[in-house]
NUDREN-278269 format. One record per residue: y negated, z negated, x of N, C-alpha, C in turn; residue number from 1. Coordinates in steps of 0.001 Angstrom, whole numbers. Layout:
REM NUDREN-278269
{{Y; Z; X}; {Y; Z; X}; {Y; Z; X}; NUM}
...
END
This chain:
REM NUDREN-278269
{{1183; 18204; 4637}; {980; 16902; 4018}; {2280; 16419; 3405}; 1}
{{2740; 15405; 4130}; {3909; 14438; 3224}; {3591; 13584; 1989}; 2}
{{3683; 13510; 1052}; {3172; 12112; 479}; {4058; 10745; 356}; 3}
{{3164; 9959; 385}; {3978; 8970; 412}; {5189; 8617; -418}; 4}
{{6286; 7247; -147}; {7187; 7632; -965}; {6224; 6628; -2612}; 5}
{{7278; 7041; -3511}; {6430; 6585; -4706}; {6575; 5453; -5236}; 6}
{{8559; 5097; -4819}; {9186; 4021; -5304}; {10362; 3648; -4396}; 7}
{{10451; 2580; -3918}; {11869; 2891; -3016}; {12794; 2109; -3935}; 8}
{{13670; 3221; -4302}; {14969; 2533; -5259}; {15830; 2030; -4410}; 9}
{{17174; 1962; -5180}; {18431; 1448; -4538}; {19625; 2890; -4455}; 10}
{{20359; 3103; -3429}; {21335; 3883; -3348}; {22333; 3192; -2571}; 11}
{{23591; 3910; -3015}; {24792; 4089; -3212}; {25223; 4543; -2166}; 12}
{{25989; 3977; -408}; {26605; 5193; -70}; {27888; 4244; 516}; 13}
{{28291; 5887; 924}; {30191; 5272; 958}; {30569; 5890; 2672}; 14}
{{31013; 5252; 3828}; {31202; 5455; 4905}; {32976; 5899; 4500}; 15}
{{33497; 7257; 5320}; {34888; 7438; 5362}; {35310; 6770; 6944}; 16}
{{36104; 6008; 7078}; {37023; 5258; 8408}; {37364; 6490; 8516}; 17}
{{37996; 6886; 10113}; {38627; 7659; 10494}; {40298; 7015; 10175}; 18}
{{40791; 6227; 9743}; {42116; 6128; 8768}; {41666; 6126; 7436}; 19}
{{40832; 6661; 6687}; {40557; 7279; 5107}; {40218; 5982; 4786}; 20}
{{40249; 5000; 5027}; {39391; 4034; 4058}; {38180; 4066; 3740}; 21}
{{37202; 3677; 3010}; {35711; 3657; 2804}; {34996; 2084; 2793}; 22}
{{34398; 2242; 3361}; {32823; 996; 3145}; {31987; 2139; 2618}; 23}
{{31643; 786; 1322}; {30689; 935; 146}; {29387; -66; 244}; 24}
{{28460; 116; -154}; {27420; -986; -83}; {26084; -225; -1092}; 25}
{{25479; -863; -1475}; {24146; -1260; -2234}; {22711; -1004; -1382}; 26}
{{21706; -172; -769}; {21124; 288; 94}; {19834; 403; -114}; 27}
{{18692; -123; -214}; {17247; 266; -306}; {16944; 1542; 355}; 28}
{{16261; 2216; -594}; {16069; 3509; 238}; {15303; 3791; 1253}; 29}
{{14404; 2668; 1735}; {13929; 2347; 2198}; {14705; 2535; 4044}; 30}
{{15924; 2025; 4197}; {16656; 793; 5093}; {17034; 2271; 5565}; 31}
{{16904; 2136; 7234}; {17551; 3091; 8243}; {18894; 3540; 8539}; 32}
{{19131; 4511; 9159}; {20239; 4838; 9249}; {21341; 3251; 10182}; 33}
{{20268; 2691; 10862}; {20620; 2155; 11936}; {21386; 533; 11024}; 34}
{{20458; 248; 9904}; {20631; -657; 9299}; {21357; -242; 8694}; 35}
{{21976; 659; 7905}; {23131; 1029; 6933}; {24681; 841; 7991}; 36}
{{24214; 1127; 9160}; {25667; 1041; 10429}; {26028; -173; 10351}; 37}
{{24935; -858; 10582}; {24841; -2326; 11230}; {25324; -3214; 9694}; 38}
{{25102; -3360; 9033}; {25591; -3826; 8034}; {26983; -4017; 7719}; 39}
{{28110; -3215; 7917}; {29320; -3335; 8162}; {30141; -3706; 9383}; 40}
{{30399; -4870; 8797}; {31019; -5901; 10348}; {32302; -4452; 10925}; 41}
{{33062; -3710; 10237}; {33555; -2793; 11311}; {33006; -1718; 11789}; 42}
{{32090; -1495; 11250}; {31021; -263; 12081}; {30151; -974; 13250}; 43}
{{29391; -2252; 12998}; {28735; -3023; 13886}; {29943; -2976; 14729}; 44}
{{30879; -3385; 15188}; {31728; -3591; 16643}; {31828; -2096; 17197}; 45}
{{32642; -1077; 16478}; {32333; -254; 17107}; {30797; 414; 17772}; 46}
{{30046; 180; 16949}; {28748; 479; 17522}; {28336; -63; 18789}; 47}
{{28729; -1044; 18930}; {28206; -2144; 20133}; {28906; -1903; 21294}; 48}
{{30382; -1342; 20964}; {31226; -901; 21829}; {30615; 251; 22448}; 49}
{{30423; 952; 22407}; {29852; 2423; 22256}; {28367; 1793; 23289}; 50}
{{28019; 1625; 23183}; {26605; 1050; 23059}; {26358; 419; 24607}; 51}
{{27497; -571; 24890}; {27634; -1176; 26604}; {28037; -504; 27516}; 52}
END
């Protein structure tokens, strides 16, 4: 048995660039891995790249 979640807060996460920079953002805990990618206009291109 899982239980449900109780509250979906907000988190914090920080992407490392492969040249050491970071994207930061504000995240419902809710929101997928897929939506945390997609949210950053330089992760979205590479993704899409990847992707065709």
């Amino acid at each position: 048995y899982i239980p449900p979640f109780r509250s979906l807060g907000s988190v914090r996460i920080a992407l490392q660039m492969e040249d050491g920079s970071r994207l930061q953002g504000s995240f419902s805990s809710g929101q997928s891995l897929w939506d945390l990618l997609t949210h950053f206009p330089q992760t979205r291109c590479v993704l899409f790249t990847i992707s065709v």
